[in-house]
C-alpha positions as CSV (number, residue, x, y, z in Angstrom):
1,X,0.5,-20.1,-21.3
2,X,-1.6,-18.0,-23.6
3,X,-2.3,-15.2,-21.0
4,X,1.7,-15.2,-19.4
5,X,2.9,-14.8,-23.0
6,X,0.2,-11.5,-23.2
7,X,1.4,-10.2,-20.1
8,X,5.0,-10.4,-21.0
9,X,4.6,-8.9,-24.3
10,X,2.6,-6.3,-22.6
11,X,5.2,-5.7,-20.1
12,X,7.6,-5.4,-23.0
13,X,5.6,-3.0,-24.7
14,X,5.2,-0.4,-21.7
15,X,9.3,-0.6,-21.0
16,X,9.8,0.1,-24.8
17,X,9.9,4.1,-23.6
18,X,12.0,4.0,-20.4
19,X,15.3,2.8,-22.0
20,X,16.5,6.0,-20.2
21,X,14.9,4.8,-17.1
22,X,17.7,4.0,-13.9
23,X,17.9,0.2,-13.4
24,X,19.5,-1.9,-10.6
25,X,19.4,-5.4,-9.1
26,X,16.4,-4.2,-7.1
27,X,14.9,-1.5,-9.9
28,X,14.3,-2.8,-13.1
29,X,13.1,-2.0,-16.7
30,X,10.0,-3.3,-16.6
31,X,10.2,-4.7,-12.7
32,X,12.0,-6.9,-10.6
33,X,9.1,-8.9,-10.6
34,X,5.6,-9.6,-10.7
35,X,2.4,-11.9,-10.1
36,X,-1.0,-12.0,-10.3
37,X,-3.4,-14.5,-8.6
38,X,-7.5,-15.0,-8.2
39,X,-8.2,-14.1,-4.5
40,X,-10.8,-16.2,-3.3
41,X,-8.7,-20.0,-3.9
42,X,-4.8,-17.9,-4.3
43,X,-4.7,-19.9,-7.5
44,X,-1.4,-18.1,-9.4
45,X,-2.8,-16.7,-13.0
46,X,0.1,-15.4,-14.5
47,X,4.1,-14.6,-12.5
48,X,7.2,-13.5,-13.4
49,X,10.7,-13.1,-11.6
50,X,7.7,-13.3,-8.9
51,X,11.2,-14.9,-6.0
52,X,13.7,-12.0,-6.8
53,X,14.2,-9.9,-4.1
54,X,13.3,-6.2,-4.4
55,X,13.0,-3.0,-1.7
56,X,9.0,-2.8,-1.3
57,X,9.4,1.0,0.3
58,X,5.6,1.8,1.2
59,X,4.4,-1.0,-0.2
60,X,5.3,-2.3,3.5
61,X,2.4,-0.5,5.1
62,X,0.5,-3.2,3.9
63,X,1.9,-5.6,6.5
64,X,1.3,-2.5,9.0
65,X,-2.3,-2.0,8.2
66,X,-2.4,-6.1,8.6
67,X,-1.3,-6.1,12.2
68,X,-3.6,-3.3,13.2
69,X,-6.5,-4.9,12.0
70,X,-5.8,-7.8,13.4
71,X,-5.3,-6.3,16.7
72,X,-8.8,-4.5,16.5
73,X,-10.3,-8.2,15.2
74,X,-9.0,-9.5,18.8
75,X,-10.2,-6.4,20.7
76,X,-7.0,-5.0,21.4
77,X,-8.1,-1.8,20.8
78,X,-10.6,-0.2,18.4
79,X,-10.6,2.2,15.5
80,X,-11.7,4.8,17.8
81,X,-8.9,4.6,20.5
82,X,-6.9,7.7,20.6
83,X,-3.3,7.2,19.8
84,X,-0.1,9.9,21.4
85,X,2.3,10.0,18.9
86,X,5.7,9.1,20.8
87,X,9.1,10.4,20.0
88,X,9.1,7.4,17.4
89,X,7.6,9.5,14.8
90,X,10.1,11.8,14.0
91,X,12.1,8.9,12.7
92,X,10.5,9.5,9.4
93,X,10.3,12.1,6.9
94,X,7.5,13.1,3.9
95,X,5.3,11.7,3.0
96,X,3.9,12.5,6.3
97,X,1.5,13.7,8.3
98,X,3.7,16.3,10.5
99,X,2.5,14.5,14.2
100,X,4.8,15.7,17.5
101,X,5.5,13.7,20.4
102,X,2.4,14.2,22.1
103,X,-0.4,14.6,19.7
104,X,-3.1,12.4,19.3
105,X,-4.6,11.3,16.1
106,X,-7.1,7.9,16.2
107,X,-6.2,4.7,15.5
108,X,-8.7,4.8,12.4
109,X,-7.4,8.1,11.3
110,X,-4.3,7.6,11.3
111,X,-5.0,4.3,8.7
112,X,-6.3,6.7,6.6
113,X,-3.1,9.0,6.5
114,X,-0.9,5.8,6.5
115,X,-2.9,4.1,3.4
116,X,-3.8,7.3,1.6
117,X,-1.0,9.8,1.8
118,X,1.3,7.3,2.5
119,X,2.3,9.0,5.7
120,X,5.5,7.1,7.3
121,X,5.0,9.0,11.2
122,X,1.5,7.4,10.7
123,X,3.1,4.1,10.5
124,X,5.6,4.6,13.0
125,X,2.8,6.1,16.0
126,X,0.7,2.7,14.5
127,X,3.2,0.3,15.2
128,X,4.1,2.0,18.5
129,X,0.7,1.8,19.8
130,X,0.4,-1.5,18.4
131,X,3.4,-3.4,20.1
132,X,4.9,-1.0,22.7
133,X,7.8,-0.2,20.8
134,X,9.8,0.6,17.0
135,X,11.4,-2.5,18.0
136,X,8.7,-4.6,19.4
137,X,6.5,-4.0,16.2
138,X,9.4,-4.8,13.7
139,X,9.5,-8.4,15.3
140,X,5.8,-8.4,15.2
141,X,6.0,-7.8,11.5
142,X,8.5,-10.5,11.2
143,X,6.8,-12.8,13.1
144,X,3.4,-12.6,11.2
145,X,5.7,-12.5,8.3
146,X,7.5,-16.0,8.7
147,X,3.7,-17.4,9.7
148,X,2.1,-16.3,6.2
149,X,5.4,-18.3,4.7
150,X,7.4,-14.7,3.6
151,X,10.3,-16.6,3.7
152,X,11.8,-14.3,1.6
153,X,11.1,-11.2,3.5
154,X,12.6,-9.0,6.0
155,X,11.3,-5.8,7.9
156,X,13.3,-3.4,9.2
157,X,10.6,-0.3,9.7
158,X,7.1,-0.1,9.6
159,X,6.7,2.1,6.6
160,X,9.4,0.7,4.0
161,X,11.6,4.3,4.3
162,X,15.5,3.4,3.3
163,X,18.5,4.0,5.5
164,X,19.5,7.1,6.6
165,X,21.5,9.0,9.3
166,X,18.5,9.5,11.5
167,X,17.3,6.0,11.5
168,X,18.2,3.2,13.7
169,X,17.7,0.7,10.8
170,X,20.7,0.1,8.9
171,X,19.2,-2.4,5.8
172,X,16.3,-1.9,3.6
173,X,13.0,-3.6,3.8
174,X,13.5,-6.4,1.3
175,X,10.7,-9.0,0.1
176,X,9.6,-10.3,-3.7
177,X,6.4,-10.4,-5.4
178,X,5.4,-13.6,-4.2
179,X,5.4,-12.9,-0.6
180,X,3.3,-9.8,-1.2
181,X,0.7,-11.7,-2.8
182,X,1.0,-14.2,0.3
183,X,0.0,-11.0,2.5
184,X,-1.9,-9.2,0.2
185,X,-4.2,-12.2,0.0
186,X,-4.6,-12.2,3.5
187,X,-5.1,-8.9,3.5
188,X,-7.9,-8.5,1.0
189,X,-9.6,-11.2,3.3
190,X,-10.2,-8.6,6.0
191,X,-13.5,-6.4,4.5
192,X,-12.0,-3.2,7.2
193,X,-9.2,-2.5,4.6
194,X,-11.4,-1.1,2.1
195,X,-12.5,1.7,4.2
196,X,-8.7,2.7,3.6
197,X,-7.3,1.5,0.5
198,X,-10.5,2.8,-1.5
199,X,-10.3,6.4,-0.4
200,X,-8.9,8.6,-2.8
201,X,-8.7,11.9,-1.4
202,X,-9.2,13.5,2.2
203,X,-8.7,16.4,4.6
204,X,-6.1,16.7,7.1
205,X,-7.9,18.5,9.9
206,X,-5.7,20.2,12.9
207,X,-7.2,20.0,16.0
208,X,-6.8,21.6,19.3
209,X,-5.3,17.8,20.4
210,X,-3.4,16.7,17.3
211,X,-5.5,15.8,14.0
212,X,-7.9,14.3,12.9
213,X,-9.4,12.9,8.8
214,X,-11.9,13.7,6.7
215,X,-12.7,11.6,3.8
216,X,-13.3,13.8,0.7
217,X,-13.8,11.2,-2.7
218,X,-13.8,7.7,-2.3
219,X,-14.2,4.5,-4.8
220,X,-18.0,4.7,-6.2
221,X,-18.9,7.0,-3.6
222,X,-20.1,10.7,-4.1
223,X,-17.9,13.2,-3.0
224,X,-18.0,14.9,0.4
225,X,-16.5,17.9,2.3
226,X,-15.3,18.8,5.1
227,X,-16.8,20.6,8.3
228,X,-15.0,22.2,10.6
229,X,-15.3,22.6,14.5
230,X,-14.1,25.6,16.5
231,X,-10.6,25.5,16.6
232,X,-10.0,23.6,13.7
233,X,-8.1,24.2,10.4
234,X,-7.8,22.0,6.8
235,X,-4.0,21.5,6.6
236,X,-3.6,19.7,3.4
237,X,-5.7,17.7,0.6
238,X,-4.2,13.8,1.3
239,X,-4.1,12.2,-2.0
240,X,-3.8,8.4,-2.8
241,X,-1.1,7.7,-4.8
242,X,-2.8,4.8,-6.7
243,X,-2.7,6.5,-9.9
244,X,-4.7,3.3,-11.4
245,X,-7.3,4.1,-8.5
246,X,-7.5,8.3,-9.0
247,X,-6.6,9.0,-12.6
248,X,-9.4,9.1,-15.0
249,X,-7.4,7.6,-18.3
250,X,-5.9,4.9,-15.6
251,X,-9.4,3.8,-14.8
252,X,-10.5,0.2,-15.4
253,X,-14.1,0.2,-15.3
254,X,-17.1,-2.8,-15.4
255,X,-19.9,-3.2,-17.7
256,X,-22.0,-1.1,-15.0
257,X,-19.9,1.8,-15.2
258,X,-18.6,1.2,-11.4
259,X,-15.1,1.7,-10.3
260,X,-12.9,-2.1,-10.6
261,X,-9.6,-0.7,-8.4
262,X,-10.2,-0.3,-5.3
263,X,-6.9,-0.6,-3.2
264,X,-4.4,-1.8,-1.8
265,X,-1.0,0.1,-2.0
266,X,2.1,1.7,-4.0
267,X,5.8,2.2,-2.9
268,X,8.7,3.7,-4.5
269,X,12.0,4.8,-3.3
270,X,14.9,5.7,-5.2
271,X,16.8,2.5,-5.1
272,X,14.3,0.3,-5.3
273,X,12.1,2.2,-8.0
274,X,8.3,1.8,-8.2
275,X,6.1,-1.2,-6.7
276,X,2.3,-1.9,-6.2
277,X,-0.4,-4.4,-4.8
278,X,-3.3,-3.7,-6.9
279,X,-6.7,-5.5,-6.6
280,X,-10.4,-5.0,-8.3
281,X,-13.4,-6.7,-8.4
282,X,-15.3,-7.5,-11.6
283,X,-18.7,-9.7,-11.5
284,X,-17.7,-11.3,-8.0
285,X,-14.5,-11.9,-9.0
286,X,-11.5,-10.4,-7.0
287,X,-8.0,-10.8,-8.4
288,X,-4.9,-9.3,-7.1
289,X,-1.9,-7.9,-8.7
290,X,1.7,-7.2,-7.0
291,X,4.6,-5.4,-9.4
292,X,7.9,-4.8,-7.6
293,X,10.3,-2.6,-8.5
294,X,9.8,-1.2,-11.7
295,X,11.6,1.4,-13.5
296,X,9.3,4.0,-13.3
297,X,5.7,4.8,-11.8
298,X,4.3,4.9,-15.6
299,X,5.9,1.4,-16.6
300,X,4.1,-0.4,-12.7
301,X,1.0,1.5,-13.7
302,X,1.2,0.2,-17.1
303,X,2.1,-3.2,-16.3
304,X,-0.5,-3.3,-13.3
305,X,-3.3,-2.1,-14.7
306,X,-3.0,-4.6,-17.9
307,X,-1.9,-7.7,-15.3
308,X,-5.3,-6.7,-13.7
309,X,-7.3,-6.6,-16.5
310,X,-6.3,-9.9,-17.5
311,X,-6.6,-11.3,-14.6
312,X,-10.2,-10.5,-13.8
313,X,-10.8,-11.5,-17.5
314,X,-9.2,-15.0,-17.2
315,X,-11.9,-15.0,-13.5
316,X,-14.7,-13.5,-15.5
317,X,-15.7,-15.1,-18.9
């Protein structure tokens, strides 16, 4: 009771500066809801609102990367495989990676532009390749969705993008923060994702086929660059939008000086505001983190970060 009554008060403290902030049923002042559990036994630590519904935008590329891995865990295909973007990708719109019907960009590559910029035709040419269709993949994620227990969740898209005139989906992605931590600790159960979720910047490479990534900084790893092959150009600098992850006075950092963050993802869209699944390790101890529709970016990060840090202190005495 002790460490929910911190949290709230902490929550209350980082909403004391947005009282100009929008707010909605599914966008709130300081979130729509929240939760934060130990990941090894799923034991809840702390949860608040965690069954309201909220709009997860991009957080749904969790749920996307899922599927893939799991596919690549069967031997459905590898990391390696080549994927041609079909005419499915220009359902989308930035963030994005800019692929045409036709291009080919690896399955593995395309994680990282999905996970790291957040790129929604990287989701879209995933779930393709994935199921065979937009359509197929949808009731893929559903499927898996009603398995984990999500009963509160419904997928539309692949990358969490809201209605529009050029989409086929006519209802937002909707879930709460308790079915994210029901992925999310599913998830952080598959080592794979934290070649992904870890990465904080890389190089979009055009090739003479499509594209191709080159990871530049990572979690606790020195920093790289990039080398180029005949033909082939940097287009952009993809950066992770896990400002917890990237941002030096966001940090949290152990006794050893190493890096606690190291994934998973953030959303926002306009109506649905500013969500995250945040996890770290600390002295063995993983703990994970989802926040759902919060106000603004700096309230989630606020409220994230400090949700975290308890956490992995109530797992770490």
């Amino acid at each position: 009771m002790m460490l929910r009554a911190l949290v709230l008060a902490a929550a209350l403290f980082a909403a004391a500066g947005a009282s100009a902030a929008k707010s909605s049923s599914h966008r709130r002042d300081p979130y729509v809801g929240a939760i934060a559990a130990d990941a090894a036994s799923g034991r809840v630590i702390t949860s608040d609102h965690e069954a309201e519904e909220a709009y997860p935008a991009s957080v749904t590329k969790l749920m996307t990367a899922f599927l893939v891995l799991e596919d690549v865990a069967a031997g459905r295909y590898s990391l390696t495989n080549m994927v041609v973007a079909t005419p499915a990708v220009y359902m989308s719109e930035a963030s994005w990676v800019g692929l045409k019907a036709g291009e080919r960009m690896s399955v593995r590559d395309l994680m990282y532009a999905m996970l790291v910029e957040s790129a929604n035709d990287a989701a879209i040419a995933l779930g393709v390749n994935s199921a065979g269709s937009f359509d197929a993949f949808v009731a893929k994620m559903n499927a898996r969705a009603a398995d984990l227990g999500m009963t509160r969740t419904r997928y539309y898209n692949p990358n969490g993008l809201p209605p529009g005139k050029r989409y086929p989906w006519k209802n937002f992605n909707v879930s709460t923060a308790a079915d994210q931590l029901r992925l999310a600790l599913e998830v952080v159960k598959l080592p794979e994702i934290f070649e992904f979720t870890s990465v904080k910047t890389c190089d979009l490479v055009k090739t003479p086929y499509g594209y191709r990534v080159n990871v530049t900084r990572a979690v606790n790893r020195p920093q790289r660059t990039t080398r180029l092959a005949r033909g082939e150009t940097i287009v952009k600098t993809l950066k992770n939008h896990n400002n917890i992850m990237v941002k030096d006075k966001l940090k949290i950092l152990n006794a050893d000086g190493s890096e606690t963050v190291d994934g998973l993802k953030t959303g926002y869209i306009d109506a649905g505001g500013s969500s995250i699944v945040l996890t770290g390790t600390r002295a063995g101890k993983r703990a994970v983190v989802v926040v759902l529709g919060s106000a603004s970016a700096d309230i989630r990060e606020a409220n994230a970060k400090r949700l975290l840090a308890d956490a992995l202190g109530a797992l770490v005495w």
